[in-house]
C-alpha positions as CSV (number, residue, x, y, z in Angstrom):
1,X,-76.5,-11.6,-58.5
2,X,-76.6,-12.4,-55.1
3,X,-78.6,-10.2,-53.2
4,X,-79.7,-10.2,-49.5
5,X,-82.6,-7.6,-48.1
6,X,-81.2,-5.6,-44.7
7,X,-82.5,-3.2,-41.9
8,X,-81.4,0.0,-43.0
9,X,-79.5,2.0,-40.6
10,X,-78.9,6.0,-40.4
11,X,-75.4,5.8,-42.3
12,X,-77.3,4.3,-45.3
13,X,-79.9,7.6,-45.9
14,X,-77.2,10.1,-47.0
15,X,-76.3,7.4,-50.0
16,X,-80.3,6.8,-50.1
17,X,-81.2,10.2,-50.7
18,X,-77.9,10.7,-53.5
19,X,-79.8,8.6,-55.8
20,X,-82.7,10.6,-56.3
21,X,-80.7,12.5,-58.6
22,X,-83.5,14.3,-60.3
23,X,-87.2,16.1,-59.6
24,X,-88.6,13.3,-61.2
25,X,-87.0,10.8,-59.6
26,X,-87.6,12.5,-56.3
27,X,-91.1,12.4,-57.4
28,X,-91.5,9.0,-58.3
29,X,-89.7,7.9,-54.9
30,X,-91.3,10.3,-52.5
31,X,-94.2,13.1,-54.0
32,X,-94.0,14.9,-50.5
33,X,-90.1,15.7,-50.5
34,X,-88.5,18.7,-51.8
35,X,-85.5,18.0,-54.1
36,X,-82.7,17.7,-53.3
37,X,-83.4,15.4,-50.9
38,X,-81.7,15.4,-47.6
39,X,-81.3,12.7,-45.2
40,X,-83.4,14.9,-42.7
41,X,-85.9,14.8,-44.9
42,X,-85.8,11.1,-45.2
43,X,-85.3,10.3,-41.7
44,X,-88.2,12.7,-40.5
45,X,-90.4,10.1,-43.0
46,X,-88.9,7.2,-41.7
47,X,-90.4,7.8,-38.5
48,X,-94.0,7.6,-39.6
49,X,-93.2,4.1,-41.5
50,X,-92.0,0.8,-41.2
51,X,-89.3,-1.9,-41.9
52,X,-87.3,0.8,-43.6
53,X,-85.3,-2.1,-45.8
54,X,-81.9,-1.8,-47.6
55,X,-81.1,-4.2,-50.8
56,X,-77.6,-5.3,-50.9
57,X,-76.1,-6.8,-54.5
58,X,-72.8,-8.6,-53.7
59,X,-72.4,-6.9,-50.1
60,X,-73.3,-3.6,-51.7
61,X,-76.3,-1.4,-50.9
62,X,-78.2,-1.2,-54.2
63,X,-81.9,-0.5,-53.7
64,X,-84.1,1.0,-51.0
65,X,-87.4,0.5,-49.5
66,X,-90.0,0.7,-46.6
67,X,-94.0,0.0,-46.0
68,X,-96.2,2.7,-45.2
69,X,-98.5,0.1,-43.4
70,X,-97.4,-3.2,-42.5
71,X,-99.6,-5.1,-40.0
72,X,-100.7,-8.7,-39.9
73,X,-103.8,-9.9,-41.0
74,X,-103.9,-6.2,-43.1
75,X,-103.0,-4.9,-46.5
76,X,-99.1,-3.8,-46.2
77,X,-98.4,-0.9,-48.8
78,X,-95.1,-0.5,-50.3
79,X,-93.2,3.3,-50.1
80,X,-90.2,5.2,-51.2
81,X,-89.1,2.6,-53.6
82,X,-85.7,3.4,-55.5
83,X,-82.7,1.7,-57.0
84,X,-79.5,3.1,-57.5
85,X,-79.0,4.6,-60.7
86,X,-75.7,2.9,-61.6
87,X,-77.8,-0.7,-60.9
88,X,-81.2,-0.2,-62.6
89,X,-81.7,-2.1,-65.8
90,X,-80.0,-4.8,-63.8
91,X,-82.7,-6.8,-62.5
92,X,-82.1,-5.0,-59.4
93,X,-85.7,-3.2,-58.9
94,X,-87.4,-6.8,-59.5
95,X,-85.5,-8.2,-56.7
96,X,-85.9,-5.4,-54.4
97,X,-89.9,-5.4,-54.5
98,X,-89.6,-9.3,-54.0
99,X,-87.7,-9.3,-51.2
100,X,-90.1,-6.9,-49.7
101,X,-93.3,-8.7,-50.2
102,X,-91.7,-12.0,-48.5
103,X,-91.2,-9.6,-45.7
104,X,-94.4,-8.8,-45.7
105,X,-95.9,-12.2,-45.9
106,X,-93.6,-13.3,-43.2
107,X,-95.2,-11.1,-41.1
108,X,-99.0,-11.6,-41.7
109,X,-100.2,-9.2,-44.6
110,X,-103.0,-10.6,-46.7
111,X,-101.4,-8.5,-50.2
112,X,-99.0,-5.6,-51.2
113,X,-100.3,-2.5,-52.1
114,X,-98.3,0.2,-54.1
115,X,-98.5,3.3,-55.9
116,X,-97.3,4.1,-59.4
117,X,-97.4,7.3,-61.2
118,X,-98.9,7.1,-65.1
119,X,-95.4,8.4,-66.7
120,X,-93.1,6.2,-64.9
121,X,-93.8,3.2,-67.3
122,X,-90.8,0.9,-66.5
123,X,-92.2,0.8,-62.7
124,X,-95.2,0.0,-64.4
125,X,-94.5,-3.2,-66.3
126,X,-92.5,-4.3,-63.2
127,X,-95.5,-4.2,-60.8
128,X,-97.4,-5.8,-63.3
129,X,-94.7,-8.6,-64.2
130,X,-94.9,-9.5,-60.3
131,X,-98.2,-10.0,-60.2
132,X,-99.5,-6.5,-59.2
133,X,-102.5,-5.1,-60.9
134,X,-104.7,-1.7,-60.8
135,X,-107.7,-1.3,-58.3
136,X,-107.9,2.4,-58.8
137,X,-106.6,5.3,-60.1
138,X,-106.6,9.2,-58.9
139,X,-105.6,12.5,-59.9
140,X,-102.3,14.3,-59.0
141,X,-100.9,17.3,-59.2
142,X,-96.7,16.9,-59.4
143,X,-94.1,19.5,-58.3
144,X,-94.6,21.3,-61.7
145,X,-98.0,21.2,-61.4
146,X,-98.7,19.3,-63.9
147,X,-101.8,17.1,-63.4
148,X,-101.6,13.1,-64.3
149,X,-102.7,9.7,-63.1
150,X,-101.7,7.8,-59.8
151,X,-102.3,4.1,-60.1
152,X,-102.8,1.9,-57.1
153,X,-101.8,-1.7,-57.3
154,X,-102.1,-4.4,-55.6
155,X,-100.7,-8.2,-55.6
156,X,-102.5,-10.8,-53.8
157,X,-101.2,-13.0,-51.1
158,X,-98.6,-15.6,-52.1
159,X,-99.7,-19.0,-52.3
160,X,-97.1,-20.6,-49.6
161,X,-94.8,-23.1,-50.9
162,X,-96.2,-25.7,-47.9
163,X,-96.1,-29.2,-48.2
164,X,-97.0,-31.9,-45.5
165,X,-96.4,-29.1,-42.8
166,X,-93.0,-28.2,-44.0
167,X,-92.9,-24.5,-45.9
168,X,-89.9,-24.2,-48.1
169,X,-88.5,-20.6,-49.3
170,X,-86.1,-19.2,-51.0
171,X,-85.3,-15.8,-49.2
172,X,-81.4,-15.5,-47.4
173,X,-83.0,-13.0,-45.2
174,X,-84.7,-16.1,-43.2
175,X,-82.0,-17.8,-43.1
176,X,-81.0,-19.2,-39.7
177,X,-77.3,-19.2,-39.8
178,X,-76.7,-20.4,-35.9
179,X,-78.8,-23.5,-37.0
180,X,-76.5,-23.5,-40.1
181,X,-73.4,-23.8,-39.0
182,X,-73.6,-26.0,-36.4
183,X,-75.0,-28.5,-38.9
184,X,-72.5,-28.3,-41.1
185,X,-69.6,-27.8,-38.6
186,X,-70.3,-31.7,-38.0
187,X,-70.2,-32.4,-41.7
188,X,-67.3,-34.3,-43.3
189,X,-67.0,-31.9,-45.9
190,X,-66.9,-28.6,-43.8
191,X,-65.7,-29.8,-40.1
192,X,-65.8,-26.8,-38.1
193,X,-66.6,-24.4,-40.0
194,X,-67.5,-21.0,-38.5
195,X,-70.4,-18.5,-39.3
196,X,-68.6,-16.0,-41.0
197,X,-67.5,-18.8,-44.1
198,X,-71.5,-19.8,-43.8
199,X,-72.7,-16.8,-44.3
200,X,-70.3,-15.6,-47.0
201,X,-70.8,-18.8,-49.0
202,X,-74.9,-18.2,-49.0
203,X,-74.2,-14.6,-50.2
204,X,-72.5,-15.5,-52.8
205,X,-74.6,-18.2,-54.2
206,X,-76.9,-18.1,-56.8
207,X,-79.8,-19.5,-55.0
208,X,-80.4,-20.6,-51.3
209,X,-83.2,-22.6,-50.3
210,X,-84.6,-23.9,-47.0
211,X,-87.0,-25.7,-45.1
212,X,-88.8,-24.4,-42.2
213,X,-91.8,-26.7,-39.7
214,X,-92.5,-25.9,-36.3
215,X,-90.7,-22.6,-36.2
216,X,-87.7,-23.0,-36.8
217,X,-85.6,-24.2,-40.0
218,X,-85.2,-27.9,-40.5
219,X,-83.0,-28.0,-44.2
220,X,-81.1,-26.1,-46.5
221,X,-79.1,-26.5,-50.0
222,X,-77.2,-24.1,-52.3
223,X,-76.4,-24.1,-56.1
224,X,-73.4,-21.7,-57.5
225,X,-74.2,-20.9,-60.9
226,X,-73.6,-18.8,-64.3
227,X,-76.4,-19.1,-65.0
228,X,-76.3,-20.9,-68.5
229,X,-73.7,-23.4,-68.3
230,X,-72.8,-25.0,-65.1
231,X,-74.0,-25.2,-61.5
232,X,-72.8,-26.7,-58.4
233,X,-74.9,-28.4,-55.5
234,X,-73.5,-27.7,-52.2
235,X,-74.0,-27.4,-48.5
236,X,-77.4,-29.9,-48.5
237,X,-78.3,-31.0,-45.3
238,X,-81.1,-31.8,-43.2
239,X,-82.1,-32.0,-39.2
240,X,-81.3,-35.2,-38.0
241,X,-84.5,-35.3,-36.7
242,X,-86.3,-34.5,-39.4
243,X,-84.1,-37.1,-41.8
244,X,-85.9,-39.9,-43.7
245,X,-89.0,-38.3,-44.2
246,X,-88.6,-37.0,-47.9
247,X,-87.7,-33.4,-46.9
248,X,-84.4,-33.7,-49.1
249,X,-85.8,-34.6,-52.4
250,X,-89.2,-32.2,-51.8
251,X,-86.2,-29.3,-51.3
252,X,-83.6,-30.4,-54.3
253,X,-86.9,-30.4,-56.4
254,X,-87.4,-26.8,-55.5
255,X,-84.4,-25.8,-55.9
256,X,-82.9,-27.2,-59.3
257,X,-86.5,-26.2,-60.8
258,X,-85.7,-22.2,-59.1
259,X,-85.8,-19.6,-62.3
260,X,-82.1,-18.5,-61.8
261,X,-80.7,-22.2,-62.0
262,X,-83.8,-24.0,-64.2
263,X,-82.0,-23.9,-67.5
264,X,-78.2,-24.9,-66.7
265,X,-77.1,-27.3,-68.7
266,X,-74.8,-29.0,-66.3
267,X,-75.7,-29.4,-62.8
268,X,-72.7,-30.9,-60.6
269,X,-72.2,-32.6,-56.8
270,X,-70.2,-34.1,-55.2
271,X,-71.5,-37.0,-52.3
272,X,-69.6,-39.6,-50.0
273,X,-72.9,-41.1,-48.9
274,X,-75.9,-40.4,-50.9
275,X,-76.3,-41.4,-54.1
276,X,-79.4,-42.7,-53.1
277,X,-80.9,-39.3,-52.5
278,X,-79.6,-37.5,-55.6
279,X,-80.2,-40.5,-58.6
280,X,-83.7,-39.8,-58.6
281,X,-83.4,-36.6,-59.7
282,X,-81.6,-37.4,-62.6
283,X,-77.6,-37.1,-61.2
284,X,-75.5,-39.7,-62.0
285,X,-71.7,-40.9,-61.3
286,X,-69.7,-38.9,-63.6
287,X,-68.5,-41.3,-66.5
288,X,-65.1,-39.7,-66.9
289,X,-64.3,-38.8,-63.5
290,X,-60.3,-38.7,-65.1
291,X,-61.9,-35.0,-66.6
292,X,-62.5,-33.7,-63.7
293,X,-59.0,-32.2,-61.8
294,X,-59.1,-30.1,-58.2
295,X,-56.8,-27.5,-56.7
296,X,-57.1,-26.8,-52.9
297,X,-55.8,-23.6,-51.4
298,X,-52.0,-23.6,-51.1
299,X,-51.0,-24.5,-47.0
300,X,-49.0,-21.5,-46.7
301,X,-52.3,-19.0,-47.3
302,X,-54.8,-21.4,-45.4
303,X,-56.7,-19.6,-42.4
304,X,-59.0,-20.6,-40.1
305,X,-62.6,-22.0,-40.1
C-alpha cells in the first residue's frame, strides 16, 4: 500500500462528502452536518479549520482529514476523519491518522487530540492502537436524539527519531524530491533521471525513508516489497557532504527494521561500490549469482528520463 498524504483541493469535496453514505456515518465524521452531505456544507467547514488533508492509496484519493486547531507549541485536534467505504478494513484509516499526526509534529504541536463517539468501536480500538488514550468523556445528543458518550483522546508527542543531530522519518510527504533527483541524476545506476520517474518510484514503494539536519534532507533509501517474501533495496544515497559520517548504516538500520519490511525473508541489492556499507548489516554476495537472470525494457518502447 503505498500511500502519500495531499492538500485537498475543491474537486476532492464532492467525492469527500459521497462517502458519508449514511446518518451515522455523517455523524461520526461531522455531528454538525445535515445528511446528505454537500460539498457546500463541507467547504463552508473548511473555512474555520486547517490543513484540510487528502490520503491517496496508489495515486487514488482514499481517506480524508483536517485539524480543528493546529498551532505550534499547542495541542492540534483532529476533525472530519473518514475513509472511503470501498477502502476501510484495509489498513487505510490507520495510515490516514498517521500521516496526520506527522503533519502535526512537523509543524510544532506538543500531542493530537480527537474525538470518538462510544458506538463507533472500530474508531475506537484504532485511536487506542496508535497510542491515543481517554482524558474525558461528555454527553451528546445525536441527530436522533439519542443521548450517548463522546470520548476525547489524546496521543502524546512523538518521541523524534534524532540521532547525533540528524532526524530520520519515514513520511513521503517530506520528501524533498528537487534534492532527490539531482542526487541520483549523477548516479551510475539512474544517470539523468528526471522528477517524474523519482517521484513515481517513491509512490510506489513499500517504504521510503530519509534523513533530514540543518533543514534540509541530507539521505534517502527505498525497499519494494510483498511484504512476506522478498524485498528490494534501491535508490540509497547520501549528501556528499554529509558522506563518511555513518548516516548510511544509522538509515538502512531504520529502514530494514520498518514494520511493513521487518519480517521479509529475503532482502535483495544490488551495489558496484559498497559492499563495505551493506555487509554489516547482514548482506552478502549472492552465492549463485547464475540464479539470478534480468530483462531490461525492449529498445523499441524505451522513453525518456
Amino acid at each position: 500500500m503505498n500511500a502519500i498524504l495531499r492538500p485537498a483541493t475543491p474537486d476532492d469535496l464532492a467525492r469527500v462528502c459521497a462517502w458519508a453514505e449514511d446518518a451515522e456515518t455523517l455523524y461520526f465524521m461531522f455531528p454538525a452536518a445535515r445528511f446528505p452531505l454537500t460539498p457546500e456544507q463541507l467547504q463552508q467547514a473548511l473555512a474555520q479549520r486547517h490543513a484540510a488533508s487528502v490520503l491517496e492509496i496508489d495515486g487514488q484519493p482514499a481517506g480524508f482529514a483536517d485539524f480543528i486547531a493546529l498551532a505550534p507549541e499547542l495541542p492540534a485536534t483532529l476533525g472530519h476523519v473518514i475513509v472511503d467505504p470501498a477502502r476501510r478494513r484495509q489498513g487505510v484509516g490507520r495510515a490516514l491518522v498517521e500521516a496526520m499526526c506527522r503533519l502535526a509534529w512537523r509543524q510544532g504541536a506538543v500531542d493530537i487530540h480527537a474525538t470518538c463517539f462510544d458506538r463507533n468501536a472500530p474508531a475506537l480500538a484504532l485511536y487506542q492502537r496508535l497510542g491515543f488514550a481517554p482524558v474525558g468523556w461528555r454527553q451528546r445528543t445525536d441527530y436522533a436524539g439519542r443521548t450517548h458518550l463522546a470520548f476525547d483522546l489524546a496521543r502524546p508527542p512523538r518521541a523524534a527519531d534524532t540521532e547525533d543531530g540528524v532526524d530520520y522519518d519515514d513520511d513521503p510527504a517530506r520528501i524533498d524530491f528537487d534534492w532527490l533527483t539531482g542526487q541520483l541524476a549523477q548516479t551510475y545506476w539512474s544517470p539523468g533521471i528526471g522528477r517524474p520517474k523519482v517521484e513515481l518510484a517513491a509512490r510506489h514503494s513499500t517504504v521510503v525513508m530519509a534523513a533530514y539536519a540543518e533543514g534540509r534532507q541530507i539521505a534517502y533509501a527505498r525497499v519494494l516489497s510483498d511484504g512476506n517474501r522478498f524485498g528490494y533495496l534501491a535508490d540509497v544515497i547520501v549528501d556528499p557532504a554529509w558522506r563518511g559520517r555513518g548516516i548510511a548504516t544509522r538509515l538502512l538500520q531504520r529502514i530494514l527494521a520498518h514494520p511493513r519490511i521487518a519480517h521479509v525473508e529475503n532482502c535483495y541489492l544490488m551495489t558496484f561500490d559498497a559492499h563495505v556499507v551493506y555487509r554489516p548489516l547482514g548482506f552478502e554476495v549472492y552465492p549463485r549469482p547464475e540464479r539470478f537472470m534480468w530483462r531490461g525494457r525492449p529498445a523499441t518502447n524505451a522513453g525518456g528520463r
